[in-house]
VMD Tcl script that draws the C-alpha trace (Angstrom):
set ca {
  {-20.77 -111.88 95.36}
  {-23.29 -112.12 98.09}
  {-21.16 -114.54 100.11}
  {-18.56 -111.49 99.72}
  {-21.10 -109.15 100.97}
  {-22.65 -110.67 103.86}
  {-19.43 -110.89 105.89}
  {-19.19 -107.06 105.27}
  {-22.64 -106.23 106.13}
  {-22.32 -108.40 109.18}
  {-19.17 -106.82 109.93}
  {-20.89 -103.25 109.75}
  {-24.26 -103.95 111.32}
  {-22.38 -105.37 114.67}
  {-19.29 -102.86 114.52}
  {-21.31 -99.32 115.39}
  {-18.57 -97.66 117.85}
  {-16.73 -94.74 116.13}
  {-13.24 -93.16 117.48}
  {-13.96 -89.54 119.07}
  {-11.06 -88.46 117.46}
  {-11.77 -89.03 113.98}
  {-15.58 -88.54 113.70}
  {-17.34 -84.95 114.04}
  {-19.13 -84.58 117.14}
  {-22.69 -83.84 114.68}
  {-22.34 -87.66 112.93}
  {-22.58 -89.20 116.16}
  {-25.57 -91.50 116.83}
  {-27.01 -91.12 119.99}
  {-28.19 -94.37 119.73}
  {-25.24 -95.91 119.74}
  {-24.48 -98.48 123.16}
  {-20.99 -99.75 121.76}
  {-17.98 -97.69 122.42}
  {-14.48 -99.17 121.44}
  {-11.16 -97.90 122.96}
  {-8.45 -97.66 120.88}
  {-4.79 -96.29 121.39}
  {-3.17 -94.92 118.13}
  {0.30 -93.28 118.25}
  {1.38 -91.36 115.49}
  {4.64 -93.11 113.06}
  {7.71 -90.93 114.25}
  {11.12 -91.71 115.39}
  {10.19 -91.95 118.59}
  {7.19 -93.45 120.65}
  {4.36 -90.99 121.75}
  {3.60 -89.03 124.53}
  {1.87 -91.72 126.98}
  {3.58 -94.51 125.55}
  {4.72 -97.13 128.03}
  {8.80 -97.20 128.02}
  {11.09 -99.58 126.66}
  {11.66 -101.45 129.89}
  {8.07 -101.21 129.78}
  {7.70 -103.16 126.50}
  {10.76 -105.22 127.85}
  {8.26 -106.35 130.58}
  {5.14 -106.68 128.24}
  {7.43 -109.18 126.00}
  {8.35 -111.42 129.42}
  {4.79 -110.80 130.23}
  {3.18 -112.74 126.97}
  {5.80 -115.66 127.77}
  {8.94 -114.79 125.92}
  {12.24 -115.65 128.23}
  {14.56 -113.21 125.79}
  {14.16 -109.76 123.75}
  {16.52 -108.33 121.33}
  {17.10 -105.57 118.91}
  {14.10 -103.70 120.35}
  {13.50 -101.10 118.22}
  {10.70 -97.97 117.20}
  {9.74 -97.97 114.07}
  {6.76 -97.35 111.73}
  {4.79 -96.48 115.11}
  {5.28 -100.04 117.04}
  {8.43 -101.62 118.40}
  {9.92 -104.32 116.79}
  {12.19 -106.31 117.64}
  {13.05 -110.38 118.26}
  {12.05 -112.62 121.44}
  {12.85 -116.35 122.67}
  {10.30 -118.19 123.40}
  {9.35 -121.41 125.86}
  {10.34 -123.44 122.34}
  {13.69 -121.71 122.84}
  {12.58 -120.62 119.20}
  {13.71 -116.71 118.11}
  {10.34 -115.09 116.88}
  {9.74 -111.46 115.13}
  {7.91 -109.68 116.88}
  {5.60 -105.94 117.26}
  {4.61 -104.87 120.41}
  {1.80 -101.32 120.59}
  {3.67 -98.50 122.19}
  {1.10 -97.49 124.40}
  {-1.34 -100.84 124.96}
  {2.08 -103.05 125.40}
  {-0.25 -106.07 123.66}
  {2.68 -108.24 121.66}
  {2.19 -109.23 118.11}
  {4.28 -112.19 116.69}
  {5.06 -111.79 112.93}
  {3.91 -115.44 111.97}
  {1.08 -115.62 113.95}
  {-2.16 -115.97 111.95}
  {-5.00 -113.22 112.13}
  {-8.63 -114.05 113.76}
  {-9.80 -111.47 111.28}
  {-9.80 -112.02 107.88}
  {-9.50 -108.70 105.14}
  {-13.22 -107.97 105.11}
  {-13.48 -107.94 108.47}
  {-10.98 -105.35 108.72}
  {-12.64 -102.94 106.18}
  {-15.72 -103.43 108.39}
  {-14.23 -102.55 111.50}
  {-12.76 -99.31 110.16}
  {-15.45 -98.50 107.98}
  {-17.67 -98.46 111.11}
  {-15.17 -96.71 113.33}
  {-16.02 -93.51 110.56}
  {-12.39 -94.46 108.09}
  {-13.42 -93.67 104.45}
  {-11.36 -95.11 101.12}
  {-10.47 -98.36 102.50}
  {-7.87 -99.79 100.30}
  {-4.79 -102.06 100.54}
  {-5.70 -104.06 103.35}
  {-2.54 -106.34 103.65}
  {-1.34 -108.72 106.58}
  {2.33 -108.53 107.39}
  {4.54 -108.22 110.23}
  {1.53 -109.89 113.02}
  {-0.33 -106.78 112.17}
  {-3.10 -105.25 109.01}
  {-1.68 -102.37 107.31}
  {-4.41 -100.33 105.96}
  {-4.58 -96.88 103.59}
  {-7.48 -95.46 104.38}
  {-8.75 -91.72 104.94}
  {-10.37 -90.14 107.77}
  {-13.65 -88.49 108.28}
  {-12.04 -85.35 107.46}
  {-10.47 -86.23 104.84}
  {-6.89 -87.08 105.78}
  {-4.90 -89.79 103.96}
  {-3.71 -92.01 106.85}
  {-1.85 -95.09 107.46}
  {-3.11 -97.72 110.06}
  {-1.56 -100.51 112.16}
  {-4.60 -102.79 113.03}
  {-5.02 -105.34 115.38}
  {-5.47 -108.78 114.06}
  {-8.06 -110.00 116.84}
  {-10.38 -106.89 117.44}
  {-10.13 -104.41 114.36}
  {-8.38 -101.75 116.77}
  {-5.97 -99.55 115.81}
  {-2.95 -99.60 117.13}
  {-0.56 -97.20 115.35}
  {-1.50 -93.81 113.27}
  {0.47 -91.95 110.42}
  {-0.67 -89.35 108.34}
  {0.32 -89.50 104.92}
}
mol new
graphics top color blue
foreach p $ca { graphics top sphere $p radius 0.5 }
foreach p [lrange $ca 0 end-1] q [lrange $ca 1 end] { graphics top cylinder $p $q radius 0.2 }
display resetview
């Protein structure tokens, strides 16, 4: 159990940057020296104010070395859609709406499940649960500091979170 722990309490110790957004201005620390940046759009049909557009993502695709995109669609707050790569190789793929950064479905995660929790729990999410890897992204239930039942899109490298739904 304590080799479950320590990864956790790691995780939390190092991870002490909160979003603005979520966390009341009175449970800041003023202590705090980390600040993380995080774009979240909010699940609709269509992308969110500030969102880059879709010969934006287009671009973003080419950018991170893919030759050909199809079926480029929004959905569940990300675009998805399918990309050639330099194997000549069709890949699934998830690209953030407003950071353009391009998640292949396949592609393992630097961060493992625990890691996750830690991330959020120290960016002020509450109720932590489901934690599941699918799609090149961590879909995560979890509840805000104020109490709202949300649904998160997480980065699999840095913890961030990358798309936002209420539930």
């Amino acid at each position: 159990m304590i080799k479950r722990l320590l990864p956790l309490l790691i995780g939390l110790s190092v991870c002490a940057a909160a979003f603005a957004q979520d966390v009341p201005a009175s449970s800041q620390s003023a202590t705090t020296t980390t600040q993380t940046t995080t774009t979240v759009s909010t699940w609709t049909t269509q992308p969110p104010s500030g969102a880059l557009s879709e010969d934006a993502i287009k671009t973003a695709v080419a950018d991170a070395g893919y030759k050909e995109v199809k079926g480029l669609k929004f959905k569940d707050g990300v675009w998805h859609g399918k990309a050639r790569g330099g194997n000549k190789q069709w890949v699934k793929l998830a690209v953030g709406p407003v950071n353009g950064k391009v998640y292949v479905d396949d592609a393992p995660s630097k961060l493992d499940k625990d890691e996750i929790s830690a991330k959020l729990a120290a960016a002020g999410y509450q109720k932590i649960h489901d934690v599941e890897y699918e799609h090149g992204l961590w879909s995560v239930d979890a509840e805000t500091s104020h109490g709202h039942d949300v649904d998160l899109l997480v980065d699999p490298e840095d913890g961030s979170v990358v798309a936002k739904s209420r539930d």
